[in-house]
Backbone as CSV, one residue per row, in Angstrom:
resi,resn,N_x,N_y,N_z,CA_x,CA_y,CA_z,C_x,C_y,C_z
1,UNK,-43.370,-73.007,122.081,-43.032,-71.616,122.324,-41.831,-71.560,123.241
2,UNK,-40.918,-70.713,122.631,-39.291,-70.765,123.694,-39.816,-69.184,124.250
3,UNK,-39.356,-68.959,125.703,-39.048,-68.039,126.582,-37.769,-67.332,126.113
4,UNK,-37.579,-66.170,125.965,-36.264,-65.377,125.669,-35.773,-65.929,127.256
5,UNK,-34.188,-66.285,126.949,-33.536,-66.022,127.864,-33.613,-67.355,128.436
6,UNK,-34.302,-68.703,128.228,-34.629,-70.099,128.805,-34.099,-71.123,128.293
7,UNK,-33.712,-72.070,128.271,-33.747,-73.416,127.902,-35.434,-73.477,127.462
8,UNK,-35.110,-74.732,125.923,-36.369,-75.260,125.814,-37.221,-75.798,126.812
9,UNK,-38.220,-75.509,127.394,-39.120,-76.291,128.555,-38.868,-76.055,129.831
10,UNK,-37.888,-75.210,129.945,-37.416,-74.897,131.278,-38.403,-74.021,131.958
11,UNK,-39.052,-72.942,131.151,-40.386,-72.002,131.540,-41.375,-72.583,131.598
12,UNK,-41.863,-74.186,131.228,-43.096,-75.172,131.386,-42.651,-75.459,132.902
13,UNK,-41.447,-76.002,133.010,-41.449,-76.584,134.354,-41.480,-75.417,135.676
14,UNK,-40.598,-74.479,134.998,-40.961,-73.263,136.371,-42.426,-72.937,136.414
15,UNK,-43.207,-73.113,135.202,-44.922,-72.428,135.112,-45.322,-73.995,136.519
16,UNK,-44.814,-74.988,136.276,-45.715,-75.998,136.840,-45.209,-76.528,138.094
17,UNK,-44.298,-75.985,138.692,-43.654,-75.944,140.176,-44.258,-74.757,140.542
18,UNK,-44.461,-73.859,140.071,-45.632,-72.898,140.606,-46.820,-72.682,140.747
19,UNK,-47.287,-73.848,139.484,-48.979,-74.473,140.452,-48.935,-75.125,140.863
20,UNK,-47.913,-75.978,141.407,-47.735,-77.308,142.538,-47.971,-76.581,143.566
21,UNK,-47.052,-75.661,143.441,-47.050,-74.783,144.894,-48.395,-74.523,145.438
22,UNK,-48.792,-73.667,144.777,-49.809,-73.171,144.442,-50.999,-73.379,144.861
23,UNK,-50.959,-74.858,143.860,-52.177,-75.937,144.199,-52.097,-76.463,145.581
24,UNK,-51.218,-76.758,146.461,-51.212,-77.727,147.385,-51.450,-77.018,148.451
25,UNK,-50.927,-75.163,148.663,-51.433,-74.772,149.813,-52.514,-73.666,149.721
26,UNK,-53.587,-74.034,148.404,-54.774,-73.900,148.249,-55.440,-74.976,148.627
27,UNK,-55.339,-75.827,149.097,-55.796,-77.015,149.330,-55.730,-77.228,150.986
28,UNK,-55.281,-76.172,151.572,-55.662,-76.056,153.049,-54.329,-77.381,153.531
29,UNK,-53.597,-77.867,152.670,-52.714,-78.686,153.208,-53.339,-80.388,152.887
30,UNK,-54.464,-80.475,152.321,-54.715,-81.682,152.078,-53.935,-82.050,150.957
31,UNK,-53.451,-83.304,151.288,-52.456,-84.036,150.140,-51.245,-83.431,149.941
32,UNK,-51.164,-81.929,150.848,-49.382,-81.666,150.077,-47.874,-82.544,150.254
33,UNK,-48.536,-83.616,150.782,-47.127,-84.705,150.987,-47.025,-85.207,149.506
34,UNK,-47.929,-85.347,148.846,-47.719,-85.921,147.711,-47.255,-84.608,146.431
35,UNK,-47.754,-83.388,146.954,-48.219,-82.455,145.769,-46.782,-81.613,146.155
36,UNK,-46.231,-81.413,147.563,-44.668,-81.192,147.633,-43.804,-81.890,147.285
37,UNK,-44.040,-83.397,147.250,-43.210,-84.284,146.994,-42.839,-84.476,145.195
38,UNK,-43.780,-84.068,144.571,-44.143,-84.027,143.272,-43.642,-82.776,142.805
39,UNK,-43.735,-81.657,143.452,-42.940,-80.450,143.016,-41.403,-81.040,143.252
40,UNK,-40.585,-81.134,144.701,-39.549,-81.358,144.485,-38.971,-81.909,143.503
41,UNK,-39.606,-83.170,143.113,-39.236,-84.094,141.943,-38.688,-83.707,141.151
42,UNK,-40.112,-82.799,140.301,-39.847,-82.481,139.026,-38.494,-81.329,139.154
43,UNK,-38.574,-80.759,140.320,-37.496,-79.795,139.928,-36.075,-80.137,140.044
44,UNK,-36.002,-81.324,140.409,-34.409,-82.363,140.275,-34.298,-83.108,139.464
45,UNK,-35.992,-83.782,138.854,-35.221,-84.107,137.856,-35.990,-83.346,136.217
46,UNK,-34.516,-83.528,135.561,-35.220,-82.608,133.962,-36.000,-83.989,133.447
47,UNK,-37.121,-82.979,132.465,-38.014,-84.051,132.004,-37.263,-85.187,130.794
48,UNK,-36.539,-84.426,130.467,-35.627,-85.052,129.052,-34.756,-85.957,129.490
49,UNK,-34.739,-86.135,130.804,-33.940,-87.624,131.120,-34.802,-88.198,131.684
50,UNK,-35.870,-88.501,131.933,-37.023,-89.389,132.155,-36.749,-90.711,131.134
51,UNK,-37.128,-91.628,131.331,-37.758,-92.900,130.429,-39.475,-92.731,130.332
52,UNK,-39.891,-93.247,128.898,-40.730,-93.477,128.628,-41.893,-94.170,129.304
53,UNK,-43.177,-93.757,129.703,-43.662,-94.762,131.044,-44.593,-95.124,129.447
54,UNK,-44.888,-96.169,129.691,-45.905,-97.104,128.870,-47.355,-97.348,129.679
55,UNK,-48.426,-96.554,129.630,-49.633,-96.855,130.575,-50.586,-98.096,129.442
56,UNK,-50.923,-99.372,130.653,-52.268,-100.385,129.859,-53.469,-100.064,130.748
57,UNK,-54.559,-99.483,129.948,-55.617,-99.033,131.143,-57.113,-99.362,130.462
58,UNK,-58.236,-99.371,130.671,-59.248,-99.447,130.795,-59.452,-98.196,129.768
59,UNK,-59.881,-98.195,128.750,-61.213,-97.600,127.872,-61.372,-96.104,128.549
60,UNK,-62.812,-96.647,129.316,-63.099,-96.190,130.117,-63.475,-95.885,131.438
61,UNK,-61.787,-95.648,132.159,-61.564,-95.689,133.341,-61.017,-94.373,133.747
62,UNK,-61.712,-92.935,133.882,-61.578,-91.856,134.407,-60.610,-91.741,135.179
63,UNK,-60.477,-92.098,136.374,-59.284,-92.392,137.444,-57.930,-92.575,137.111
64,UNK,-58.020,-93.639,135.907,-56.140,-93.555,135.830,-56.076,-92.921,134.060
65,UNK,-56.813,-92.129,133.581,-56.619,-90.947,132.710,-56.104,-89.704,133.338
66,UNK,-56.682,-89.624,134.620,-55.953,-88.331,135.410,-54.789,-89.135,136.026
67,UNK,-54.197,-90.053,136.510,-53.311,-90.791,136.253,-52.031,-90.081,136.058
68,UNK,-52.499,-90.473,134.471,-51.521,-90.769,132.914,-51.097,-89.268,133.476
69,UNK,-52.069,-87.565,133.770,-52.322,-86.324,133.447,-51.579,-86.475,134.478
70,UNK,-51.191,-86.515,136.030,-50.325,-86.508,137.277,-48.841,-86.838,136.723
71,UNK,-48.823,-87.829,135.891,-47.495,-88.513,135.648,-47.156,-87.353,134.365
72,UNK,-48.010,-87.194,133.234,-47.190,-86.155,132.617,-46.835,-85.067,133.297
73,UNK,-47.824,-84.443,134.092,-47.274,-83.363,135.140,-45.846,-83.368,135.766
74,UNK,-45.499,-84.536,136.037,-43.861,-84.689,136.535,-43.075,-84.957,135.306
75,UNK,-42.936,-85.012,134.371,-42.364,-84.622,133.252,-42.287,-85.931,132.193
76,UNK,-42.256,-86.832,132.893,-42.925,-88.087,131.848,-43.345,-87.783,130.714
77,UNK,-42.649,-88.654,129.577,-43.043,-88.876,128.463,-44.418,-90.265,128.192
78,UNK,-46.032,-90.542,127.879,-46.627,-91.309,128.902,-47.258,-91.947,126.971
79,UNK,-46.824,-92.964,127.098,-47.587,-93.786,125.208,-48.864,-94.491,126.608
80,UNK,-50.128,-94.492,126.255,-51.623,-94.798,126.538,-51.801,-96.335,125.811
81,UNK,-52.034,-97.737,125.721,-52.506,-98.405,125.601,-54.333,-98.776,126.086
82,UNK,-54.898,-98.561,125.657,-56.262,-98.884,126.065,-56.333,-100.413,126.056
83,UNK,-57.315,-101.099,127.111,-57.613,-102.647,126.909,-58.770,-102.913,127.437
84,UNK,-59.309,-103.681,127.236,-60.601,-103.916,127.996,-60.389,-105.445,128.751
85,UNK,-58.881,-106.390,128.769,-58.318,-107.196,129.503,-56.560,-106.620,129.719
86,UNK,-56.679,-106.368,130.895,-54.973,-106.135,131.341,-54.814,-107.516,132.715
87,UNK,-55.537,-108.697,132.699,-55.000,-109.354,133.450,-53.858,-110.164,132.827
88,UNK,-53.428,-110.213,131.456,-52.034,-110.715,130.650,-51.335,-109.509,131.223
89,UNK,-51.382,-108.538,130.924,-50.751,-107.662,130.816,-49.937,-107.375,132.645
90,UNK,-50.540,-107.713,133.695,-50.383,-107.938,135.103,-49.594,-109.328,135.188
91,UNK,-49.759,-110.203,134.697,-49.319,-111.179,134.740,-47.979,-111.633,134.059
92,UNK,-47.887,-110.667,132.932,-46.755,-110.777,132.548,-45.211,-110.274,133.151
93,UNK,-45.738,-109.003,134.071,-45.138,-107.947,134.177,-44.975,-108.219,135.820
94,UNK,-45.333,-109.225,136.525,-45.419,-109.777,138.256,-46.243,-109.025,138.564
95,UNK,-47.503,-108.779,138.748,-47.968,-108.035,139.764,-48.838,-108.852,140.711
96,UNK,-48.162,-109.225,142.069,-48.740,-109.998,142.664,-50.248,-109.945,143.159
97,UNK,-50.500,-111.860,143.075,-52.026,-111.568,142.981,-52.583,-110.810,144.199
98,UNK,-53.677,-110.153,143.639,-53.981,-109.503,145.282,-53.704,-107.687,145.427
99,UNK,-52.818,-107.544,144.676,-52.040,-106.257,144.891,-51.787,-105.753,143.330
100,UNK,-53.081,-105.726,142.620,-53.549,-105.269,141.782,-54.257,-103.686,141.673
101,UNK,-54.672,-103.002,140.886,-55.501,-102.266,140.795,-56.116,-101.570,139.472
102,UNK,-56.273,-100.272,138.645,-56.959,-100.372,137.877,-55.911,-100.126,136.616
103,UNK,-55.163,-99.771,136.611,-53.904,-99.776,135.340,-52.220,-100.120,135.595
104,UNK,-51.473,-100.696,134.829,-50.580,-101.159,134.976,-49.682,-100.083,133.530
105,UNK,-48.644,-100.151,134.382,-47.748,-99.256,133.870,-46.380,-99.917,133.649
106,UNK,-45.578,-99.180,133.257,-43.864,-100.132,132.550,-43.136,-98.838,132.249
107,UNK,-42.143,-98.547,133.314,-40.973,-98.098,132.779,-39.673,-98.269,133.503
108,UNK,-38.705,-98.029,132.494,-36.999,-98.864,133.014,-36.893,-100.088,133.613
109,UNK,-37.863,-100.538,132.882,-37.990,-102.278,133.532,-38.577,-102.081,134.900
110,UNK,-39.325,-101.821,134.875,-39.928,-101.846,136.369,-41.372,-101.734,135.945
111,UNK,-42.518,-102.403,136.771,-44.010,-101.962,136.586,-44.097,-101.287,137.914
112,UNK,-45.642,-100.141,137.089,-45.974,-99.554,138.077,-47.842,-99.738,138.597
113,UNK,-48.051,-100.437,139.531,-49.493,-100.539,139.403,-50.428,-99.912,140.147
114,UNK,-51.107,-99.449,139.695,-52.065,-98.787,140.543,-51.633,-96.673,140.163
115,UNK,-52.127,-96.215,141.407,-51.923,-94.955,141.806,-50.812,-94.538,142.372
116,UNK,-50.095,-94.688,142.352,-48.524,-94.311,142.612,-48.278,-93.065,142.254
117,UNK,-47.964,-92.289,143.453,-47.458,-90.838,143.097,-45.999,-90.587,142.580
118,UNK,-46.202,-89.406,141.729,-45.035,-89.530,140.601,-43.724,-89.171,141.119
119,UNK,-43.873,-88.963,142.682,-42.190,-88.618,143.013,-41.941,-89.857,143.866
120,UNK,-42.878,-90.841,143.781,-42.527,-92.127,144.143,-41.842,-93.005,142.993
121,UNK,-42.799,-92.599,142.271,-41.924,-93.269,140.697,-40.474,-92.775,140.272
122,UNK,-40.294,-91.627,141.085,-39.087,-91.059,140.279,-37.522,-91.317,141.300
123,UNK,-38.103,-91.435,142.764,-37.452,-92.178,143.805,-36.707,-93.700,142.771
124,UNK,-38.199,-94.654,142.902,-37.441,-95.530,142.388,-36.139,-95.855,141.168
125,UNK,-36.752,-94.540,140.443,-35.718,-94.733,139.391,-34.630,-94.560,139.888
126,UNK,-34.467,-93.427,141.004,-33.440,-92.762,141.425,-32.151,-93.425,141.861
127,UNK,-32.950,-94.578,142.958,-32.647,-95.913,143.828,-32.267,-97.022,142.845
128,UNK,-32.965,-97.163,142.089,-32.985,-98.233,141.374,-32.853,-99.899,141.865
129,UNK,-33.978,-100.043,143.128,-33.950,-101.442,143.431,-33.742,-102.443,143.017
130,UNK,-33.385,-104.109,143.428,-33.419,-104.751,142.698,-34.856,-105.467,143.095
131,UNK,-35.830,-104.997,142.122,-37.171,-104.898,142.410,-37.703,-105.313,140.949
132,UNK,-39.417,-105.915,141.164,-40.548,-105.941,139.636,-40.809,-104.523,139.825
133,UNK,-41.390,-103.871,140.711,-41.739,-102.626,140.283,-42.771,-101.932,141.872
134,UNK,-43.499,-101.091,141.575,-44.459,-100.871,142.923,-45.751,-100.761,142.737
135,UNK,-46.297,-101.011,143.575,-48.072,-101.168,143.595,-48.646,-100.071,144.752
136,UNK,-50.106,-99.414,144.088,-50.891,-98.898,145.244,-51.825,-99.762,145.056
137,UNK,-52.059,-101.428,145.948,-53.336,-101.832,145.660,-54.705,-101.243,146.001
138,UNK,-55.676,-101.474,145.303,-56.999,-101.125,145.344,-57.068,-99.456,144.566
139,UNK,-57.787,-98.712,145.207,-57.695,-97.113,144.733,-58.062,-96.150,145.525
140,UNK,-56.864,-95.847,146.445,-57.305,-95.252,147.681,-57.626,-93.625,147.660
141,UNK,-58.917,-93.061,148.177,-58.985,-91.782,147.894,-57.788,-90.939,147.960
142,UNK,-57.907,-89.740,147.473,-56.510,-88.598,147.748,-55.403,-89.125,146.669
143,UNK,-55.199,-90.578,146.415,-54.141,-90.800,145.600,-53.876,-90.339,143.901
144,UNK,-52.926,-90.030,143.619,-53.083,-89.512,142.112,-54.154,-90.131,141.619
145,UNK,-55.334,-89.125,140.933,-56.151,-89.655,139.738,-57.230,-90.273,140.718
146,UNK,-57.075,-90.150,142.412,-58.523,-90.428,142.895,-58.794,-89.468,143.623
147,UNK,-58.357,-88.123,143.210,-58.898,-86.993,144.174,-60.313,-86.812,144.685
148,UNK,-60.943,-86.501,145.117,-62.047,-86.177,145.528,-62.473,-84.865,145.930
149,UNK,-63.124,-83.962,145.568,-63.777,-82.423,145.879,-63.903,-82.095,147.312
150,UNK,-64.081,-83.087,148.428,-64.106,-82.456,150.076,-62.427,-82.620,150.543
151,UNK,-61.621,-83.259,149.487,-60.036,-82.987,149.939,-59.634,-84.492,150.698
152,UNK,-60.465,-85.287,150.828,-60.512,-86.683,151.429,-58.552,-87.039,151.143
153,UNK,-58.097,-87.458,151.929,-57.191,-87.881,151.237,-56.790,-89.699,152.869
154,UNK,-57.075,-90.630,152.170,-57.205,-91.938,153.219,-55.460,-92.224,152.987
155,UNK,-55.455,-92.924,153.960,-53.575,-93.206,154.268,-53.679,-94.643,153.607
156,UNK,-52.506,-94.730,153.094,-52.198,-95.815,151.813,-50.514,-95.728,152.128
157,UNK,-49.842,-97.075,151.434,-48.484,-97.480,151.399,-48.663,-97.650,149.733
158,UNK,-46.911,-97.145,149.482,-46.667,-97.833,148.305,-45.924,-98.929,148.208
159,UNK,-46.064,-99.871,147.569,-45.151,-101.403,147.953,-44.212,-101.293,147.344
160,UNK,-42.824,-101.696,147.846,-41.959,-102.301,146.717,-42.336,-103.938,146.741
161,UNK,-42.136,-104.245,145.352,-42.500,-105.882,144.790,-41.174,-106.105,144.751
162,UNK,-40.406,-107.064,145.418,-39.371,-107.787,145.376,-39.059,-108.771,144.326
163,UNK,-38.145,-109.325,143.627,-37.929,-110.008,142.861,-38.767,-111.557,142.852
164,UNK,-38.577,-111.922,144.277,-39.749,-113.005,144.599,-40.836,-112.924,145.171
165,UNK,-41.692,-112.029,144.632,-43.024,-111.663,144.398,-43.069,-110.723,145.693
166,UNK,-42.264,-110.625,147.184,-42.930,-110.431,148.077,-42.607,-108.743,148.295
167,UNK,-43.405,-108.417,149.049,-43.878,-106.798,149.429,-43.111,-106.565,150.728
168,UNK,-43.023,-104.996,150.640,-42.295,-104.484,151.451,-42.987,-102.974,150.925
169,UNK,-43.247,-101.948,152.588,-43.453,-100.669,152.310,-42.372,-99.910,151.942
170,UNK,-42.554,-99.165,150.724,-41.483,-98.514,149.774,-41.913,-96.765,150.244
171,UNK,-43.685,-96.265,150.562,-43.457,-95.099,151.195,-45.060,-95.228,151.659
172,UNK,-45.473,-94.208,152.754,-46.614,-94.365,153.194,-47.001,-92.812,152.684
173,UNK,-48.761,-92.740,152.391,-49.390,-91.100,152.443,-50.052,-91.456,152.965
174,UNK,-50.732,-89.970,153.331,-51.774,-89.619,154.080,-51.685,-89.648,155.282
175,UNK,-53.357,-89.157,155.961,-53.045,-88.836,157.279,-52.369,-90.251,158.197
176,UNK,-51.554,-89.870,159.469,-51.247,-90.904,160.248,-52.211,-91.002,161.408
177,UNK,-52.017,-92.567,161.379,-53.108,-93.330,161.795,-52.677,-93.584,163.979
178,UNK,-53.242,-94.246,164.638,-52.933,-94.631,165.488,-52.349,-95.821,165.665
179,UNK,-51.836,-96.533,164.777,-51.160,-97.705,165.595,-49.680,-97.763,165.178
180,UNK,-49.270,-98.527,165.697,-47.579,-98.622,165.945,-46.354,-98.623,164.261
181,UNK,-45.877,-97.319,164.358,-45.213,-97.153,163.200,-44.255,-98.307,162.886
182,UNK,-44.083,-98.483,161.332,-43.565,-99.333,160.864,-42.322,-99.415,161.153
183,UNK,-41.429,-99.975,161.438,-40.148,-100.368,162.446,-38.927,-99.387,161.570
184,UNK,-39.197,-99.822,159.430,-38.113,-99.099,159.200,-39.023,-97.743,158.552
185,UNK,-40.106,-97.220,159.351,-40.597,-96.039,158.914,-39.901,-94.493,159.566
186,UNK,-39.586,-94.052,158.837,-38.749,-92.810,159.443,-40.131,-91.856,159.803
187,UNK,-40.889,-91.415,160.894,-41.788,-91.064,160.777,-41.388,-88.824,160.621
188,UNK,-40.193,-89.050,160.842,-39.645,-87.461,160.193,-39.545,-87.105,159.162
189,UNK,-39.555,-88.196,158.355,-39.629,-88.163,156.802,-40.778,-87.880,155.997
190,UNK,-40.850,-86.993,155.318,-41.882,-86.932,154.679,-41.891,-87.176,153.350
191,UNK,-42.999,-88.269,153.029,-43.045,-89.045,151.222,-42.907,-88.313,150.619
């Protein structure tokens, strides 16, 4: 359906920067680092210059189906592979051992593993490191696709994976913690 007066899709993305909005300060402020950060995104970048994200996930794994639903939300074009083994699929693609989690993703040559919020994904493209890709290991509440109903949202880093396997914090969420900020953490910055 075209809007008189719009670009094709241009009235999807204004409809969905207005439940970002929306959504995040209905939410009493839980998670809007990610759910502002995710509005900005999408509204810099158009969906039609995106790359294709390729998701390999679990059957049936609830968590990174809402995922896949976060990442189309930022305008991603998202092809679904189901598997019931993605440790080839991790292994092919570097994801160092350890710093795994429940689906592995691929786009512009880069993997994405885990829960990674989608204006983190869109940073990287932006940047374009010379990087394998980024990881949220494990599956930390609050993170895309692990929301939770009391608004939980636990503080997590996203890694950049360096060419020789090793890690480096690429962005931090959630609440801040008490101990000594990360040296190149801009703590004015918000993810």
């Amino acid at each position: 359906m075209r809007r008189a007066g719009l670009p094709a899709g241009s009235w999807v993305r204004t409809c969905l920067l207005a439940v970002l909005a929306a959504g995040m300060s209905a939410c009493g402020g839980q998670g809007a680092g990610v759910g502002a950060g995710l509005a900005d995104a999408v509204a810099a970048s158009p969906a039609q210059d995106l790359p294709q994200l390729v998701v390999h996930k679990s059957p049936t794994c609830g968590c990174c189906g809402k995922w896949v639903d976060h990442m189309r939300a930022a305008g991603f074009s998202v092809e679904v592979h189901d598997s019931d083994n993605l440790g080839p699929v991790k292994e092919a693609v570097g994801v160092p051992y350890g710093k795994g989690s429940c689906h592995t993703a691929q786009v512009a040559g880069y993997f994405i593993e885990g829960h990674v919020p989608a204006a983190d994904v869109l940073r990287l493209l932006r940047e374009k490191p010379a990087a394998k890709g980024l990881t949220v290991p494990g599956m930390p509440l609050g993170s895309p696709g692990m929301e939770v109903a009391s608004g939980r949202v636990d503080a997590y880093d996203v890694l950049l994976v360096h060419a020789d396997g090793t890690t480096s914090i690429f962005a931090s969420h959630g609440p801040a913690d008490d101990s000594t900020p990360d040296p190149g953490h801009d703590p004015e910055h918000v993810h």
